[in-house]
Structure formats: structure tokens, C-alpha cells
MIMIKOL-25658 format. One record per residue (C-alpha): residue in three letters; chain; x, y, z. Coordinates in steps of 0.25 Angstrom, whole numbers, plus 5000, padded with zeros to 4 digits. Layout:
! MIMIKOL-25658
    r  c     x     y     z
  Ala  A     X     Y     Z
...
This chain:
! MIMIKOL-25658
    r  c     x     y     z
  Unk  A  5037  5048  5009
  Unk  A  5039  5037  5000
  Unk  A  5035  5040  4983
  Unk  A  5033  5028  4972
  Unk  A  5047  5028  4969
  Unk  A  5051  5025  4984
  Unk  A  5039  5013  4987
  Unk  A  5043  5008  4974
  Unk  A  5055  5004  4980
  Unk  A  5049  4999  4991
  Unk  A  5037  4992  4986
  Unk  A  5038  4982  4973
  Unk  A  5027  4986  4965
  Unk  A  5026  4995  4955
  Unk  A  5014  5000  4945
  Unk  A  5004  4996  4943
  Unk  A  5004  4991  4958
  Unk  A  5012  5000  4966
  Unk  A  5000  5007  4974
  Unk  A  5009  5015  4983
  Unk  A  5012  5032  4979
  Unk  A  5018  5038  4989
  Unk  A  5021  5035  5004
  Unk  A  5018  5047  5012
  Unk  A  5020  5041  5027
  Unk  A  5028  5030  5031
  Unk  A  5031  5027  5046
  Unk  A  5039  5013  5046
  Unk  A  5032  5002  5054
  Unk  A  5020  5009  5055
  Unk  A  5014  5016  5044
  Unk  A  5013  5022  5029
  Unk  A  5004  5031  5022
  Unk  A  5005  5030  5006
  Unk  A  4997  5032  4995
  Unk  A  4992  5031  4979
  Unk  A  4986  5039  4971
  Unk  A  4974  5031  4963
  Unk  A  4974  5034  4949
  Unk  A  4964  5031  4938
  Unk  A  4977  5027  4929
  Unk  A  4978  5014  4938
  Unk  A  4979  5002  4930
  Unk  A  4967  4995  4940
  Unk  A  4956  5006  4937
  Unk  A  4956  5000  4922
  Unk  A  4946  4988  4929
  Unk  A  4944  4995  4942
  Unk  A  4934  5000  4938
  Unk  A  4934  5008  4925
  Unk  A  4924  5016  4926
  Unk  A  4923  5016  4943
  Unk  A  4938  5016  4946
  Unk  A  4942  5011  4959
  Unk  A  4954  5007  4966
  Unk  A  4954  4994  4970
  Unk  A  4956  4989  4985
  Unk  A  4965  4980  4983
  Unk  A  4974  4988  4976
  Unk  A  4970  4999  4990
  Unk  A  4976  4986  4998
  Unk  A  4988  4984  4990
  Unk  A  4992  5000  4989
  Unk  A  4990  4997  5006
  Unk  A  5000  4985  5005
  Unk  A  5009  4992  4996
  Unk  A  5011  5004  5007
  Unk  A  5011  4994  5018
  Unk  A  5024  4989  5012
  Unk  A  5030  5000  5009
  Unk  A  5028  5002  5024
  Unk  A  5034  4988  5026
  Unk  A  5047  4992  5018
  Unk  A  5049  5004  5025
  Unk  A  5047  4998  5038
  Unk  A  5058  4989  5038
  Unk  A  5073  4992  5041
  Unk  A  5083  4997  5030
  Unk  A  5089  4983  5030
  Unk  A  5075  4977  5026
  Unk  A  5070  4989  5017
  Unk  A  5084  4985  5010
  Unk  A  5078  4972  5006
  Unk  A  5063  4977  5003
  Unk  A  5066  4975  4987
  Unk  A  5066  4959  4990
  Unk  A  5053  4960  4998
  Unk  A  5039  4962  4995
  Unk  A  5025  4963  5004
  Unk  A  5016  4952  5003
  Unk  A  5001  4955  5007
  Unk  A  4998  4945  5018
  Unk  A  4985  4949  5022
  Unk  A  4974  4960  5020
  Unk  A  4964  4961  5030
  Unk  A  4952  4970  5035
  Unk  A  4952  4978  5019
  Unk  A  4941  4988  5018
  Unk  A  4939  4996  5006
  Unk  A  4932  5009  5010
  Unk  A  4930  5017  4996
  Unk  A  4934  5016  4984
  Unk  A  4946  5023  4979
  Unk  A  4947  5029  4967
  Unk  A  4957  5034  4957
  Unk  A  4961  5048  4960
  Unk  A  4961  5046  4975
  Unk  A  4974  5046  4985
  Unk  A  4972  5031  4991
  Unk  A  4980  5033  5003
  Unk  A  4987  5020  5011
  Unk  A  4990  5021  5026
  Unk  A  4995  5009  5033
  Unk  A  4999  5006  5046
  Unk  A  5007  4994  5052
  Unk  A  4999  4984  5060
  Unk  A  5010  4974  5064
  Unk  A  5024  4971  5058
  Unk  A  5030  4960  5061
  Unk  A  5044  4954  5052
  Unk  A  5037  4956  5037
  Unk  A  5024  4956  5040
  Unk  A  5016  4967  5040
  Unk  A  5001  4972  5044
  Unk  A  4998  4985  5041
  Unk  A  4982  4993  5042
  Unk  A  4982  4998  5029
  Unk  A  4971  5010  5027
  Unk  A  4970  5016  5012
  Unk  A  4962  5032  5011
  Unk  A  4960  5042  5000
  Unk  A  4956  5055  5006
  Unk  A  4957  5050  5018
  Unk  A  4946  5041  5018
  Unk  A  4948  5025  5021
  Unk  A  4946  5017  5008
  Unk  A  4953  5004  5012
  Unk  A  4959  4998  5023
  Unk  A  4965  4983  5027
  Unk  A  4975  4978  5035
  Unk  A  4989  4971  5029
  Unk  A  4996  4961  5031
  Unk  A  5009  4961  5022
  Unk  A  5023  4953  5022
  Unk  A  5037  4957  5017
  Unk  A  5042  4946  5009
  Unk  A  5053  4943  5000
  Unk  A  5051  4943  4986
């Protein structure tokens, strides 16, 4: 539904931190299914860890706060998505994070979130990461839209 080139319009950040691929379902106000594909080539696998690389869970969280603004941005009315390129999403709060199993360079880490509450520019979204459809992480967001 949405590529790089379409969230980088949405979202600010850009290599080596943009952890959003593809969006593949978007239902505004209420959900988004995006993913990233993990690869070896990664900066952080240089020191996580060289010889046992793993993906690390914050960057798992982040990847989850990243789609949850994309599902912000395109939540909000033409009028408001005019004016996105002068806002950005502050984390606010994570709570009840679990990391289930490690993920691995080579794996599909998937993101699905769904909207808790929305209330004016705050957000609250349950955020659940997969790859292969089994659960490797999983935390609930609390997230503001603010001006830059």
C-alpha cells in the first residue's frame, strides 16, 4: 500500500534509522500492518553481536513507533496531513514490552498495530511485532504529535 519513497514523506527519518519497508494495510483510525526486512548489512549488527547477530529490541519498539505514525499521519484530515512536514511523534510512554525471540538478520520482522485510544494528538496503540507469524515482541505505545 504505501513503499519507502511514500513513508518517507510521511515519517522524518531516513537511513540508518528509517525501520519502516513497506506498509501493506492501512485502515485509518484503527490500524496498520508494515514491515522490514532484517539485513546482515545493518550498521547495528557491527556490535550486536558480531559473531551472534541479533536485532535489538529497542530498535523492534522503534520500527513499532515508526509504523504507529505513519498510521497517525494518515489518520488525520487532508487539512492536517498538509501540515505533517512540521510535526513529528514523540514517544511518550512504553509499557507492558515483552520480547519473545530473537530476531535475526534474514527474517521478515512484521509490525501490526492497533489504535487503543486517540484522543486530539495523542496516541495509544497495542503494538505486536512477528516473523513467520510467530510473536517476538510486543508493547503498548503511548506517542504525541508535536510541532518540530
Amino acid at each position: 500500500m504505501l513503499d519507502v519513497v511514500a513513508i518517507q514523506e510521511i515519517l522524518p527519518h531516513r537511513y540508518p534509522f528509517l525501520l519502516v519497508d513497506r506498509v501493506t494495510k492501512i485502515q485509518e483510525g484503527e490500524s496498520i500492518e508494515a514491515y522490514k526486512n532484517v539485513s546482515i548489512s545493518e550498521p547495528v549488527f557491527q556490535g550486536h553481536f558480531p559473531d551472534h547477530p541479533i536485532y535489538p529490541g529497542v530498535m523492534i519498539i522503534e520500527g513499532m513507533a515508526q509504523a504507529g505514525g505513519v498510521l497517525a499521519f494518515k489518520s488525520a484530515s487532508q487539512e492536517e496531513q498538509e501540515a505533517a512536514k512540521d510535526k513529528v511523534v514523540y514517544f511518550m510512554s512504553i509499557d507492558r514490552c515483552k520480547f519473545r525471540r530473537p530476531v535475526r538478520p534474514g527474517d521478515r520482522l512484521e509490525y501490526r498495530l492497533k489504535v487503543i485510544k486517540h484522543r486530539g494528538n495523542i496516541w495509544v496503540l497495542d503494538g505486536k511485532a512477528y516473523v513467520d507469524g510467530t510473536l517476538v515482541a510486543e508493547a503498548e505505545l503511548k506517542a504525541m504529535i508535536v510541532d518540530k
